[in-house]
Structures are given as structure tokens and as C-alpha cells.
C-alpha positions in Angstrom: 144.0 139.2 123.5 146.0 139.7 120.3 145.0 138.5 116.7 147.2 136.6 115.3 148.0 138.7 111.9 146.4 138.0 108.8 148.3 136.4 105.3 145.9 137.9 102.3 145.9 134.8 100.8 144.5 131.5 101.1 144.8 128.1 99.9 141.9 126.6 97.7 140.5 123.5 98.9 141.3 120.2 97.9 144.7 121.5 96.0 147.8 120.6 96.9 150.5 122.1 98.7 152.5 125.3 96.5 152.1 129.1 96.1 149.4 130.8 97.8 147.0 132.1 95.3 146.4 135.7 95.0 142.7 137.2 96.5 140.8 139.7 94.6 141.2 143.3 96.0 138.2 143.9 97.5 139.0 140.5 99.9 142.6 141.9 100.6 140.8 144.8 101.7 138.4 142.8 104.0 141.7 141.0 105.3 143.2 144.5 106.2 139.6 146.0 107.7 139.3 142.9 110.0 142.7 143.1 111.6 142.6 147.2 111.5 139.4 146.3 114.1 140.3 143.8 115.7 142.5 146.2 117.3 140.4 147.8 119.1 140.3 147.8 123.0 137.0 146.7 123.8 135.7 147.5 126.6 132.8 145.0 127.6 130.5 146.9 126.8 130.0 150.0 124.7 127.5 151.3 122.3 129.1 150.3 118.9 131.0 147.5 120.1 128.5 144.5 119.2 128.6 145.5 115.4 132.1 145.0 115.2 132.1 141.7 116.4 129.6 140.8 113.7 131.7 142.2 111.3 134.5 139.8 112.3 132.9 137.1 112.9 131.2 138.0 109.2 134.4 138.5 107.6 135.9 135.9 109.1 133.2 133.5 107.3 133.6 135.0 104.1 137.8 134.5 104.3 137.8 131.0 105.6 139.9 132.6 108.6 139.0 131.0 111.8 141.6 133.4 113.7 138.5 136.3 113.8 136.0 134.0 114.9 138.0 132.4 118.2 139.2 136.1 119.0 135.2 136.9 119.6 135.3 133.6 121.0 137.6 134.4 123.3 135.9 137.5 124.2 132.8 136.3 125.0 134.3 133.7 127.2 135.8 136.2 129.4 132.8 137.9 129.7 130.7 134.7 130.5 133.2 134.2 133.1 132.6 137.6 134.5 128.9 137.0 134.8 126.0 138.1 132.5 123.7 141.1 133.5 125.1 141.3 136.9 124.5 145.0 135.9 122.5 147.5 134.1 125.7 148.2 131.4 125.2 145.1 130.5 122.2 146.3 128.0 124.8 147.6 125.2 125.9 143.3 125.2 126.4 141.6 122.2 123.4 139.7 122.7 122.9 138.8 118.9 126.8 137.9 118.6 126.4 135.6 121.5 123.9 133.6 119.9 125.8 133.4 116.8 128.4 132.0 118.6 125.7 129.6 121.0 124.7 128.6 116.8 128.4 126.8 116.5 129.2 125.8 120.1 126.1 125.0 121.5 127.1 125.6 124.9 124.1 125.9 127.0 125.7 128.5 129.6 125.4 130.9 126.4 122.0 130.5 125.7 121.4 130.9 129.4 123.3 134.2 129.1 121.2 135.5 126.3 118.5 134.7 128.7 119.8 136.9 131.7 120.3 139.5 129.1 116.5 138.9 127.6 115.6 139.2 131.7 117.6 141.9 132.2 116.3 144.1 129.3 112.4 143.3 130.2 112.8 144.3 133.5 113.8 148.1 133.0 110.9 150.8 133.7 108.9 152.2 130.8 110.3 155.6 129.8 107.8 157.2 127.7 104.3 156.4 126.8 104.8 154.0 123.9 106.5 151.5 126.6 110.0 152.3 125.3 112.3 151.1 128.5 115.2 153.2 130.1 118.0 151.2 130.1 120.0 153.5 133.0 117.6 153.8 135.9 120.2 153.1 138.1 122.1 156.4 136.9 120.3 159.7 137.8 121.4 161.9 134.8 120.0 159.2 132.3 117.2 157.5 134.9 114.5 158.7 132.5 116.1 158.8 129.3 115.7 156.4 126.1 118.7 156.5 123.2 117.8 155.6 119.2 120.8 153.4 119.4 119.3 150.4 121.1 116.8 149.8 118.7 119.9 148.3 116.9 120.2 146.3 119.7 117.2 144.7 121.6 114.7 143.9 118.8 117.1 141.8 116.7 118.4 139.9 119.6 115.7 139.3 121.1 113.6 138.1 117.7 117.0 135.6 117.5 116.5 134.8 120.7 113.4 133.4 120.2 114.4 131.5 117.2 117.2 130.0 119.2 114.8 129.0 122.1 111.5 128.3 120.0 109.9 130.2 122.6 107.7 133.4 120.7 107.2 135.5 123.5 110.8 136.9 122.8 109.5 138.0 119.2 106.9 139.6 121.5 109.7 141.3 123.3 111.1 141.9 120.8 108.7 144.0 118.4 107.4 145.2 121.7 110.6 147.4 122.3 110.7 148.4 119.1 107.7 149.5 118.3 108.3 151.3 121.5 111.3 153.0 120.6 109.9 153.9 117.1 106.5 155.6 118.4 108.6 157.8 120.6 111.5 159.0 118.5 110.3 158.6 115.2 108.3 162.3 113.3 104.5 162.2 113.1 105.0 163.6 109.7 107.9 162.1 108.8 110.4 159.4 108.8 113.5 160.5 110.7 114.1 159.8 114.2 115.1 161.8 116.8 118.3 160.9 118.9 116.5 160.8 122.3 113.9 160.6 124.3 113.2 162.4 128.1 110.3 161.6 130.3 109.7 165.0 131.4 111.3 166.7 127.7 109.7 164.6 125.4 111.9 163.8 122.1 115.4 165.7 122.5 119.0 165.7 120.8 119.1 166.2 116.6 118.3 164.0 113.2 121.6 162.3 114.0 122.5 160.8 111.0 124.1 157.5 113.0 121.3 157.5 115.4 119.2 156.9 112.3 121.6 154.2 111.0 121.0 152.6 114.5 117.0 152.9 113.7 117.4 151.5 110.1 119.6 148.5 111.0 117.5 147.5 113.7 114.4 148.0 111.9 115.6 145.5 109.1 117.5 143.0 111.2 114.8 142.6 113.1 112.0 142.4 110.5 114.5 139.9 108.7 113.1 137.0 111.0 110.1 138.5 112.7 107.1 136.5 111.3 105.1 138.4 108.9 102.2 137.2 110.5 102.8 138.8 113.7 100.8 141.9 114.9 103.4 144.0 115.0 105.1 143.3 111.3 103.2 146.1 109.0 103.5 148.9 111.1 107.5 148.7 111.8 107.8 147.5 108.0 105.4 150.8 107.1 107.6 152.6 109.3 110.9 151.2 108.1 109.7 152.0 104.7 108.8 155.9 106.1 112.8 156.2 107.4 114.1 154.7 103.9 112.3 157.7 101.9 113.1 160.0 103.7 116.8 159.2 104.4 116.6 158.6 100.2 116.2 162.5 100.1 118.4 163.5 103.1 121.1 161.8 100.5 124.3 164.3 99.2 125.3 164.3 96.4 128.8 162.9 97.5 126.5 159.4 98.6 127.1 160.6 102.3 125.1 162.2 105.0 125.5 165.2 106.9 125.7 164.2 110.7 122.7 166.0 111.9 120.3 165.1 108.6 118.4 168.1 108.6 121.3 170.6 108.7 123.8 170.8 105.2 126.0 173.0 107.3 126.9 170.1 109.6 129.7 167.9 108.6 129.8 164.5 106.0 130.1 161.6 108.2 130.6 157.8 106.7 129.1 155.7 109.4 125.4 156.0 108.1 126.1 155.6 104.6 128.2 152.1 105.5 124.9 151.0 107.6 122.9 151.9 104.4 125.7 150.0 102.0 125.8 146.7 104.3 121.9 146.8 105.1 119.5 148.2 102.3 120.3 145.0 100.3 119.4 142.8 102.9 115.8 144.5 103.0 115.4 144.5 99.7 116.3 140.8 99.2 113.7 140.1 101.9 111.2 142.1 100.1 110.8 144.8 102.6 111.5 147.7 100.5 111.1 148.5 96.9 114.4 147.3 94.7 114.5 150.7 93.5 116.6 151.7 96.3 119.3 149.8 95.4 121.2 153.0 93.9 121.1 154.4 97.4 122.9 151.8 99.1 125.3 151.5 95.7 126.2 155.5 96.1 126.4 155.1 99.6 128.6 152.0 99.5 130.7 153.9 96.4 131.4 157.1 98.6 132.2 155.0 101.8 134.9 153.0 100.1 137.2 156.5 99.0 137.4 157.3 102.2 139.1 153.2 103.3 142.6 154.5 103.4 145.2 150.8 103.2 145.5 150.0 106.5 141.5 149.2 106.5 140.7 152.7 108.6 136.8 154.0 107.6 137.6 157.8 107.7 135.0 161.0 108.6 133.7 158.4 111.8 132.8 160.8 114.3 133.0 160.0 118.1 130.3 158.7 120.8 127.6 161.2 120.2 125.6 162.3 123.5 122.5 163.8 123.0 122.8 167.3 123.1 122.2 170.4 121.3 123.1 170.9 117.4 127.5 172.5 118.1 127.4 169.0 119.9 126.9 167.2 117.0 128.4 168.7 114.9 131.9 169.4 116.9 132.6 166.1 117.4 136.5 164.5 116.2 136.7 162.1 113.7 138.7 158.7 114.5 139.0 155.2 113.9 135.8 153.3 116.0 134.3 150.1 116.2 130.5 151.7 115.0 132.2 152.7 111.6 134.3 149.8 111.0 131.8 147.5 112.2 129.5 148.4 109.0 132.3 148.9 106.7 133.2 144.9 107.5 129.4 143.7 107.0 129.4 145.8 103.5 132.8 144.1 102.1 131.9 140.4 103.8 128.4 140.7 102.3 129.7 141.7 98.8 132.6 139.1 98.5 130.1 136.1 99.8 
């Protein structure tokens, strides 16, 4: 499905008909980010995928541009027509986007997707102690293994989820699977996670420096709406709170982060730093991290934004990351992909609100 291509400009409302009036730069630059990613062939679905749909769907909020909103639209209607966790790939869905969109159209066939999905999710097998679920068991090379990356994705859909339905035990589900995921990848003594998780191996893989942005944005989006009162609140907030101190150190002096955090040989890579830019604000307006961070997600955001070249590209994104030894990590090409432009879109639509 092609977008149709965006003006810069827009028309204020109310006014009558003449010139378009000129937008400040940093919303030409959203304009440019959202039809650079919009280009992207999705692939229904991939790890990384979901964020950029927020992203347009964001930025297509913040522009009055309802051309990025229908294109997700449109999306998500193809994959509705498909059907909804027919398979276990369906667990990297945009289940979050899906109710965003359910929010506008109220279509009950999309709530009763993100209830297949919800279905789907709680019926994969525990893969470690803490209860963390494998999401492949239907694939032999990954039938016991857990990835950092859906914490982004379960415990923020399904906390929305419940919201949507009015039905708490999603939140349930919700802070189950993350707590889950946090016990098993997340240092005793520290606050970084590991990328993986193995039932036989135990934690594998590096201090990813993405995987980590997958932990922190699913930590805080999911904390954003989980009732305080609920059982599990303190420890992911204590634990959120662990990850933000320590990535506050991992920190270079540029306002990036080397791709495996531990390791200053490694490569700069941008996608973490835009996941700290478009998400340490939200925290810290929800009062779930001290306001003195703020100068982390301002250097972060500073640094991501020299390397926006004018088509709207994030550069230093590297590719899907398996878990792996360290020359794995830090090997991989750079490129244009959906995980880095995803968070650069949510950073600019969250600024220019």
C-alpha cells in the first residue's frame, strides 16, 4: 500500500483559503521521518515492526495528517482479514497499535483480535523459572528460548488490553509476563538485562544496548497504566528504576551507547539512545523516576538528531540482532529499520505536541 506523499505544510483551522503556512523545522522533519518509514515493507510480523506503526500513527496525530493513520489502517485490515493468531509468529503483532486503532473505530472484530492475541500469548509454555513464556515452541532451535525484546511487547498490550475490556485479569497478564521476563534476564547485582534466556543455559547473548531499550520501554509503557495498587507495581518500578541508573552510567560521552553496554570497544549505535529520548520523559512525567534524569534523555535525544540525515533516515541502526556471542553483536551492518525509526518518530511527535 503506498502513502500518499506528504506537503510540509498545513492549513490552520478556521482560516481561509491562501498560502500554506510554513511549519517549524523540527515538524518538517517529522513530515520527512514519517514518509522515510512508511516505506518500509512490512512484513506482518517482525520484531521492530509494532513501534513504527506507533510512530505513525503518533506523528500522524501531531501533523493533523490523516494519510499515516489510514495507511496503519489499512494494514491492520489486511491482517484481520488474514486471521489473528492462527500462528505462533503472530506474538511479535502490534497488539497495542491494534487497540489504538479499536480506540477510533470501535470495531468489535479488533477487540476480539487483541483477544486471540491475549489467548495466544497466555497459552505458550513457561521457559524459565520466573514463568517467563517461550514464544517459539513450535520451532526447535528457539523451543526453549525467551528474547528481552517482548517485554516491549506483551506487558503494555496486555495492561491496554485490560483497560479497553475493563477486565483486570489482563493487568494480571500483563505484570505477570513481565515480571517474568525481568527475574530472568535482568543482573542480581545490577540493572542491565541480558539479551536472552535458555532453559537448559540459563541467561545467554550480551548487555545489548537495544535489547535494553526493549526492557526500558516496556517497563515504562507498561507501568504508565498499571495500577499502583497492584502487587506487582513496586518491584517493576524498583527495577525499572535499577535499569535507568545503570544505563545513566553506561552513557558516552557522545549521548549514545555502545551496542553491547558493557564493552567501549563495540560500536555507537542510535536505537537505544532514541528509546531513551522518546521514553524517559514519559516516566518521569508519570512520576516513576527522579526528574533528574532529564539530561540523559536531552543528551540522548541531542546525539540522536546529528545523525537524522534530510530524507528522515536514523543512521548507526544496526540490523536484527540474534543472540549470540559478543563479534555477533558487534558485526552487525548499519541500515535504515523500522526499530530505529520507530523511536526517532515517538521522540519528534512527542516534542512538537
Amino acid at each position: 500500500m503506498k502513502v500518499a506523499s506528504a506537503t510540509g505544510s498545513w492549513q490552520a483551522a478556521g482560516s481561509q483559503a491562501g498560502p500554506p503556512l510554513p511549519i517549524a523545522p523540527e515538524r518538517q522533519l517529522l513530515v520527512r521521518v514519517a514518509a522515510t518509514t512508511a516505506r518500509w515493507n512490512f512484513r506482518l510480523w517482525g520484531f521492530g515492526e509494532a513501534i513504527a506503526l506507533r510512530g505513525l500513527i503518533t506523528a500522524g496525530d501531531v501533523l493533523d495528517d490523516p494519510t499515516y493513520y489510514g495507511y496503519v489502517l489499512g494494514l491492520m485490515r489486511g491482517w484481520l482479514g488474514r486471521g489473528v493468531a492462527r500462528t505462533n509468529e503472530d506474538h511479535v503483532a502490534p497488539g497495542r497499535e491494534l487497540l489504538a486503532i479499536w480506540e477510533r473505530e470501535r470495531d468489535p472484530a479488533m477487540l476480539e483480535a487483541a483477544r486471540a492475541l491475549a489467548a495466544l500469548n497466555a497459552g505458550f509454555t513457561p521457559g524459565a523459572a520466573t514463568g517467563a513464556r517461550c514464544h517459539r515452541p513450535d520451532t526447535p532451535g528457539w523451543r526453549h528460548q525467551i528474547w528481552v525484546d517482548c517485554m516491549d511487547i506483551d506487558g503494555p498490550f496486555l495492561s491496554r488490553l485490560a483497560i479497553a475490556t475493563g477486565e483486570d485479569h489482563y493487568f494480571d497478564q500483563a505484570a505477570d509476563e513481565l515480571l517474568g521476563y525481568a527475574r530472568a534476564l535482568q543482573d542480581d547485582s545490577g540493572g542491565l538485562f541480558r539479551h536472552g534466556h535458555e532453559h537448559y543455559a540459563g541467561r545467554n547473548g550480551a548487555y545489548w544496548a537495544r535489547g535494553n531499550g526493549w526492557a526500558l520501554m516496556g517497563l515504562i509503557e507498561t507501568l504508565e497504566v498499571l495500577p499502583r495498587t497492584h502487587p506487582a507495581h513496586d518491584e517493576l518500578r524498583d527495577r525499572l528504576a535499577s535499569l535507568v541508573a545503570e544505563l545513566t552510567a553506561r552513557q558516552d560521552s557522545t549521548g549514545l551507547f555502545h551496542t553491547i553496554l558493557t564493552d567501549q570497544r563495540s560500536y555507537l549505535e542510535t536505537t537505544l539512545a532514541a528509546m531513551i529520548a522518546a521514553t524517559l520523559p514519559v516516566a518521569i512525567a508519570c512520576g516513576l523516576i527522579d526528574r533528574a534524569y532529564a539530561t540523559v534523555a536531552s543528551r540522548a535525544r541531542a546525539a540522536v538528531m546529528r545523525h537524522v540525515d534530510e530524507s528522515g533516515a536514523l543512521g548507526l541502526v544496526s540490523d536484527a540482532t540474534p543472540v549470540g556471542e559478543p563479534h555477533v553483536y558487534a558485526t552487525r551492518p548499519f541500515g535504515i529499520f523500522p526499530w530505529g525509526q520507530g523511536p526517532l518518530l515517538l521522540m519528534l511527535a512527542r516534542s512538537a505536541k
